[in-house]
C-alpha positions as MATLAB code, in Angstrom:
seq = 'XXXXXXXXXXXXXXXXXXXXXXXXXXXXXXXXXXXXXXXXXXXXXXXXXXXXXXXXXXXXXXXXXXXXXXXXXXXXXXXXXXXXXXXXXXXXXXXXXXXXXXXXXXXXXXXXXXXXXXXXXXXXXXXXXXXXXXXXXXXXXXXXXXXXXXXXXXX';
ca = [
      79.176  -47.736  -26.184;
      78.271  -50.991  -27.412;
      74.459  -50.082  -26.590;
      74.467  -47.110  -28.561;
      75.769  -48.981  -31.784;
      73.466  -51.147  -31.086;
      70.215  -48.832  -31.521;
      72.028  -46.692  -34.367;
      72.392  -50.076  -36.202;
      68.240  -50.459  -36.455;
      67.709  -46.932  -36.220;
      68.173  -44.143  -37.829;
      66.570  -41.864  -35.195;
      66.771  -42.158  -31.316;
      63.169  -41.482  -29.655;
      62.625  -39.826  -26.259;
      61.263  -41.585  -22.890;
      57.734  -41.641  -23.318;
      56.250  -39.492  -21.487;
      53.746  -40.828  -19.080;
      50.798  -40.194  -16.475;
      53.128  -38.781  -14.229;
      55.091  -36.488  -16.877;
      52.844  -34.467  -18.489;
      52.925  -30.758  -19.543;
      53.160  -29.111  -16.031;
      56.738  -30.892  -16.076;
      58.648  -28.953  -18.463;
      61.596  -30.175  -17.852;
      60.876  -33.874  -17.735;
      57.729  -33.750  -20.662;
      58.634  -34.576  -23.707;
      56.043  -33.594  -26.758;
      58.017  -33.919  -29.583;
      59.689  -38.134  -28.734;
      62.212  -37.614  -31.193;
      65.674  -36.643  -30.127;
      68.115  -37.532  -32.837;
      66.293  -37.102  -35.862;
      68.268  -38.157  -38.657;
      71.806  -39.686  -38.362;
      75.009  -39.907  -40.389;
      78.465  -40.983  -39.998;
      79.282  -38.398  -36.919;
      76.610  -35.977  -37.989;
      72.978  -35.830  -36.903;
      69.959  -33.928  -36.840;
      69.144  -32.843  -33.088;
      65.865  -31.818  -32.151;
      64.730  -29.802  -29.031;
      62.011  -30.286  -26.773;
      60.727  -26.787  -28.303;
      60.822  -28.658  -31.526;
      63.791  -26.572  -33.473;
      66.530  -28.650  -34.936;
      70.145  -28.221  -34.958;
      72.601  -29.826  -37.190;
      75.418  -31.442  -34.959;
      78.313  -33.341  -35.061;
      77.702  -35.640  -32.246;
      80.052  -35.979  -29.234;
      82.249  -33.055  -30.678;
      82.636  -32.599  -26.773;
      83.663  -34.595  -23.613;
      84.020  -34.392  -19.923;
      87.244  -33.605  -18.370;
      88.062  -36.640  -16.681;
      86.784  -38.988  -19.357;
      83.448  -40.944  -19.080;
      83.761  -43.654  -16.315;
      84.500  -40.329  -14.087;
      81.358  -38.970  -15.331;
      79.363  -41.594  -14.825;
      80.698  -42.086  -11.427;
      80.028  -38.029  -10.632;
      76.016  -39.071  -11.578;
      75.776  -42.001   -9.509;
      77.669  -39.836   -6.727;
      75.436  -36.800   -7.176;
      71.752  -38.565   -7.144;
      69.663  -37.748   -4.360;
      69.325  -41.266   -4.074;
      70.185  -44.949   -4.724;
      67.831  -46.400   -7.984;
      67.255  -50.267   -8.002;
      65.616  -50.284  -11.744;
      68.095  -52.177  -13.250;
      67.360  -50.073  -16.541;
      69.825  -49.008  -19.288;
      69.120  -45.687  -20.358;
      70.639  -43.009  -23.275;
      71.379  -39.659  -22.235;
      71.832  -36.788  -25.468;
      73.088  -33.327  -24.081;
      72.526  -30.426  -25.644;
      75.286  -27.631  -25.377;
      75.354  -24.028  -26.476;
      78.922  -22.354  -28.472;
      80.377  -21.978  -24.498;
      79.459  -25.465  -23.266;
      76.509  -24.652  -21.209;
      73.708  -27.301  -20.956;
      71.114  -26.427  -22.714;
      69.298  -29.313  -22.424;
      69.209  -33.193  -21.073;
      67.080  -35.606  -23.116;
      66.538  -39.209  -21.788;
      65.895  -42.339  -24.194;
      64.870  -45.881  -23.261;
      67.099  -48.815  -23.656;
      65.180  -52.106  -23.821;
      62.564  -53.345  -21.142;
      62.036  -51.489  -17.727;
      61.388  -54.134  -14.784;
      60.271  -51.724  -12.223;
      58.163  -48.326  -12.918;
      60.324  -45.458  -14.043;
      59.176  -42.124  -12.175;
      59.167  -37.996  -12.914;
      61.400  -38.159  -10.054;
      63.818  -40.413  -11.149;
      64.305  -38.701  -14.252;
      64.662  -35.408  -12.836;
      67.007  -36.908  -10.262;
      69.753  -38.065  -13.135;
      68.918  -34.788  -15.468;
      70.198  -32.468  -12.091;
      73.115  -34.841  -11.715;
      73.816  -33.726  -15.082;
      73.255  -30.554  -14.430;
      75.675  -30.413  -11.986;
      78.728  -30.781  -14.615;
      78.524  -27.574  -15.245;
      82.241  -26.541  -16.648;
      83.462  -30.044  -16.606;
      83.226  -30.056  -20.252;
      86.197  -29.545  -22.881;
      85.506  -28.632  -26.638;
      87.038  -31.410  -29.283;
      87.289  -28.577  -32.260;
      85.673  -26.206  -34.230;
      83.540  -23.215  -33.863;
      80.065  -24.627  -33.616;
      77.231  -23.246  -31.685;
      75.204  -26.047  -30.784;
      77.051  -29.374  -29.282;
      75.804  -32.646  -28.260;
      76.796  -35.637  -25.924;
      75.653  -38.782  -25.847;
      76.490  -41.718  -23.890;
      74.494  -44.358  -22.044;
      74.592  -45.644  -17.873;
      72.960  -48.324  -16.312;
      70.869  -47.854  -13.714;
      71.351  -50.327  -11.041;
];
């Protein structure tokens, strides 16, 4: 969490991986045209944006997984096809629908990458994700958009 507060303190937006050569348009679910994720940011509230470009007006983490967040970072690392040595620290924002369904996974860079960062890496982590499906518990309220974000280190 410490990560996070720091980005938000220099920041009032959080921008998307780049994407690169190997990322491009034929990769839907890993291109990125847009780069900006959270667009504007207040207190708990924020401006989310979509890869499809519409916006949503969240309160952010109005949601969280079941067992708490060490377990979900633990179900990633256990559900990646396979073992990442990038030592990279990267921000993951989840977009949910009114009934907790991922909508979407959007992945953010956290300082300087040491090793390349692949199309296959990131679609590795954003199935993980994926797999969570109904591990997710509602805070409050009645809204119809929800979003998570947290940050893991990728060893």
């Amino acid at each position: 969490m410490k990560y996070l507060i720091f980005i938000f303190l220099f920041s009032t937006t959080i921008p998307s991986v780049a994407s690169n050569s190997k990322c491009d348009e034929n990769n839907p679910e890993l291109y990125d045209s847009f780069g900006t994720i959270i667009k504007e940011w207040s207190d708990s509230s924020a401006i989310f944006r979509n890869k499809k470009g519409k916006e949503y007006k969240v309160v952010m983490n109005d949601v969280y997984y079941k067992d708490g967040e060490v377990a979900l970072k633990n179900f990633i690392y256990k559900n990646t096809e396979k073992e990442y040595e990038c030592n990279v620290r990267e921000v993951f924002v989840i977009l949910f629908g009114k009934n907790l369904e991922i909508e979407e996974v959007r992945i953010a860079d956290v300082g300087i990458k040491t090793e390349p960062y692949d199309c296959e890496h990131k679609r590795d982590f954003i199935n993980a994700i994926k797999k969570t499906k109904g591990l997710w518990m509602k805070k409050g309220g009645k809204r119809k958009k929800h979003v998570y974000v947290f940050s893991l280190h990728i060893h």
